[in-house]
N, C-alpha and C positions, 0 to 999 in steps of 0.2 A: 570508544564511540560515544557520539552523542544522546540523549534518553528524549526524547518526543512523545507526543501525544496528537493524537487523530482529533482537532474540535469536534467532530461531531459527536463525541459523547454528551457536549454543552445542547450542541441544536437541537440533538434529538428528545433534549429533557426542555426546551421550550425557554434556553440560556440564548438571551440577545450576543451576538458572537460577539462584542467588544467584551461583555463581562464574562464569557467563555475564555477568552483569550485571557483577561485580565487573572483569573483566577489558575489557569494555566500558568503563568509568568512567576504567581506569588507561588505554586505550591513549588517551585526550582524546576521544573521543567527545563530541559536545554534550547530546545527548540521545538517548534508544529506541523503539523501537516496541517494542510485545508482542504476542509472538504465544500468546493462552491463551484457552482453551475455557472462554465466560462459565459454559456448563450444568452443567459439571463440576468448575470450580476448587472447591479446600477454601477454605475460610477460614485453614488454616495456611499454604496458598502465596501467599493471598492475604497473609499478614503479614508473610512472608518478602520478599515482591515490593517492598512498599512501604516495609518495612524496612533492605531493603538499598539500595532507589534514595535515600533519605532521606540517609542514612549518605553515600552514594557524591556524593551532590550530580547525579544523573542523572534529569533531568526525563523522563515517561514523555506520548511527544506522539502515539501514535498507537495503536487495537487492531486488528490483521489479523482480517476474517472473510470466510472462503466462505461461501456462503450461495446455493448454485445452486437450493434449494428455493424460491425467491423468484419462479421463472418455473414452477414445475411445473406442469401441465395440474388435477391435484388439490388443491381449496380447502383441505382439511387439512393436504397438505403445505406450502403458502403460508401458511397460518396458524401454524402450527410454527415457520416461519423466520422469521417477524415476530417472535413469541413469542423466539426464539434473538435473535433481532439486536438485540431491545429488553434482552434482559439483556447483550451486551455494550455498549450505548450507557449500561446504568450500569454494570457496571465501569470503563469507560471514563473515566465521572463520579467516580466510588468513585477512584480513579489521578488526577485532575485533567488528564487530557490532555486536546489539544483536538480532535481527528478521531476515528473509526474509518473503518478502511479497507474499501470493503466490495468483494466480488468477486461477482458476477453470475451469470456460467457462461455455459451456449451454448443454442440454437436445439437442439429434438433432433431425431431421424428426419430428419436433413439437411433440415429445413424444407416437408417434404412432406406431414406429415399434420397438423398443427397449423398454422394459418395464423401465419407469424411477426408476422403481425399483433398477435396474441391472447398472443402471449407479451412481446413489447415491451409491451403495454397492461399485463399481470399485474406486470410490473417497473415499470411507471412509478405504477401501483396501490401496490404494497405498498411502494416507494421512500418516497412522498408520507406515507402510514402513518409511516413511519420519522421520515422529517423533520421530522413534526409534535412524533412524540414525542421526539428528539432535541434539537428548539428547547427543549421546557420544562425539559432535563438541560444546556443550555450548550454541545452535543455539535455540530459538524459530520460533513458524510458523505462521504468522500472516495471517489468511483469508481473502478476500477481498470479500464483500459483493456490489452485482453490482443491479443493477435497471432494467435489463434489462428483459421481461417477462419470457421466455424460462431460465435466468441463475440458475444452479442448488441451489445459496445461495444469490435468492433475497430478503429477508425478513429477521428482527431481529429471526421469529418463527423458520423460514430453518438455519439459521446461529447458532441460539441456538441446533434445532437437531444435526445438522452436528458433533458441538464441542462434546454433547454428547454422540450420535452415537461413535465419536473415541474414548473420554473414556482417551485420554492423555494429561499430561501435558505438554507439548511442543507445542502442537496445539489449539489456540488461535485466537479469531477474529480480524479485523482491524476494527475501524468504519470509514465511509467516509461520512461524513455531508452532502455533494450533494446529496451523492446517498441515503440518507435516507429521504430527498426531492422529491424526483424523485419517489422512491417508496410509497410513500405516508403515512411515517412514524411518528408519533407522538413523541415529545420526551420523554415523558414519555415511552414510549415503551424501551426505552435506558436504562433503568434500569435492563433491562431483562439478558443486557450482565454484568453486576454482577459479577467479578470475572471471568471473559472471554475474557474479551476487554484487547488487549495490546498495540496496537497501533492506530494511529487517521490521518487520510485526511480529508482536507478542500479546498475546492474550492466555486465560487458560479456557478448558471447557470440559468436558465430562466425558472426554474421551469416545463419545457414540454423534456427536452431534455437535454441528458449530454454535460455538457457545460465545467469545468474546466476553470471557470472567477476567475481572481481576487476576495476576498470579498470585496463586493458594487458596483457591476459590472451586477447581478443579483437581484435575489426576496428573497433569504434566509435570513429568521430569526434566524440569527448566535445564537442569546443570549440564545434561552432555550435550545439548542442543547448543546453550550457551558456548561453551568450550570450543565446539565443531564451529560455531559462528567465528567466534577467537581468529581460530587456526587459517580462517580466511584471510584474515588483514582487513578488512573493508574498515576507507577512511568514509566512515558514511554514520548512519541515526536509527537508532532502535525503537519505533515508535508504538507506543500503546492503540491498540484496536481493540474499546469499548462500544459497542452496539447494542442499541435498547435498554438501559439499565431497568431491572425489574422496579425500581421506585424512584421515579423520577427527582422526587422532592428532596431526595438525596444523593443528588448525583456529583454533588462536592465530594461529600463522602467516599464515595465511590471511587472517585479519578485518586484522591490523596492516597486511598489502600492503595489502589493498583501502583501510583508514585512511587509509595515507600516499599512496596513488596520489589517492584521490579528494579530499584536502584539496590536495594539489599542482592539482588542478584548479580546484578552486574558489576556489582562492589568485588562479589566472592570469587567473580568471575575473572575478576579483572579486566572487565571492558569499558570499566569507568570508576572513578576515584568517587 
């Protein structure tokens, strides 16, 4: 598999994204995800983006979107977000990558006055939406599976319905090693996603709370996770998810650790030479 990185570990330490990218490129990175607002990018960042990954030889394989309006009780605001998600499924197109990453959000009022029925149904609705239109742009949909109690796809079990709830091929999960820590997931449980899984985040954290550390920064027992990843086959990219680095002014630093820690793994692993 390919070793990626999330830019926004650059943006969030206040790195102009060409030298995020640029620095990304030098430290061997395979390839990036982006993380950019389809609604509001210019067309200058847009040329910057593609200009510099061209130049850098840094293929761009995935775009991050939240998109919690996707489950809201209000048809306008699930209209909006389709509306939102279908223009990052063409910038996505516009970059040549092959996924976006999409995030869901949670159950609201702790699941008591909206039957969580009705809001699984609104995401598996407006998902399918997506899908369709993502098939005719080239685009898969990678899920993000989060840890958090309330999110509608915190479990391998929820993340399996959901994919098959929709029923399409374009709609696909993402694993993210932390967060299958966090929720208290077994690796073998990992199996489950079988021809589901397309894409992979790693980070480590302290095992009580989402963390996005470098690995070896944290408690994760990378190796069976990696392994159980293995055993999937996914012709896809392992991308580092770095969030808020505790000092900014060293957030080179930071991304090379996470680099060289997480390619030593996938070295041992055999997911990458």
């Amino acid at each position: 598999m390919k070793l990626g990185i999330i830019n926004s570990a650059f943006g969030q330490a206040g790195v102009d994204t060409a030298t995020g990218l640029k620095h990304i490129a030098r430290i061997g990175f395979d390839s990036v995800d982006l993380f950019a607002e389809a609604m509001t990018i210019t067309a200058e960042e847009k040329k910057i983006i593609a200009r510099t990954c061209e130049q850098e030889k840094l293929p761009i394989i995935s775009l991050v979107v939240v998109a919690t309006g996707l489950v809201d009780f209000n048809d306008p605001v699930r209209d909006f977000h389709v509306a939102r998600c279908k223009k990052t499924i063409d910038l996505a197109a516009e970059f040549g990558a092959k996924n976006i990453l999409l995030v869901l959000g949670e159950y609201i009022w702790q699941r008591e006055v909206i039957p969580p029925a009705a809001q699984w149904g609104w995401a598996v609705e407006t998902c399918k939406i997506l899908g369709d239109y993502a098939d005719t742009k080239g685009i898969d949909i990678a899920l993000e599976l989060e840890p958090f109690r309330l999110s509608l796809l915190n479990s391998i079990h929820e993340m399996v319905r959901f994919v098959d709830d929709c029923n399409h091929p374009r709609i696909r999960a993402n694993i993210d090693v932390s967060h299958l820590v966090l929720a208290d997931t077994s690796p073998l449980d990992v199996a489950k996603l079988k021809g589901k899984a397309i894409h992979v985040h790693i980070s480590d954290c302290d095992g009580k709370v989402h963390g996005d550390l470098p690995p070896g920064r944290g408690v994760v027992k990378f190796a069976p996770y990696l392994q159980a990843i293995k055993e999937l086959a996914i012709d896809g990219t392992i991308s580092i998810e770095l969030e808020y680095s505790p000092d900014p002014s060293k957030i080179v630093d930071w991304v090379e650790e996470a680099y060289r820690e997480t390619a030593r793994l996938m070295r041992e692993t055999g997911l990458r030479k």
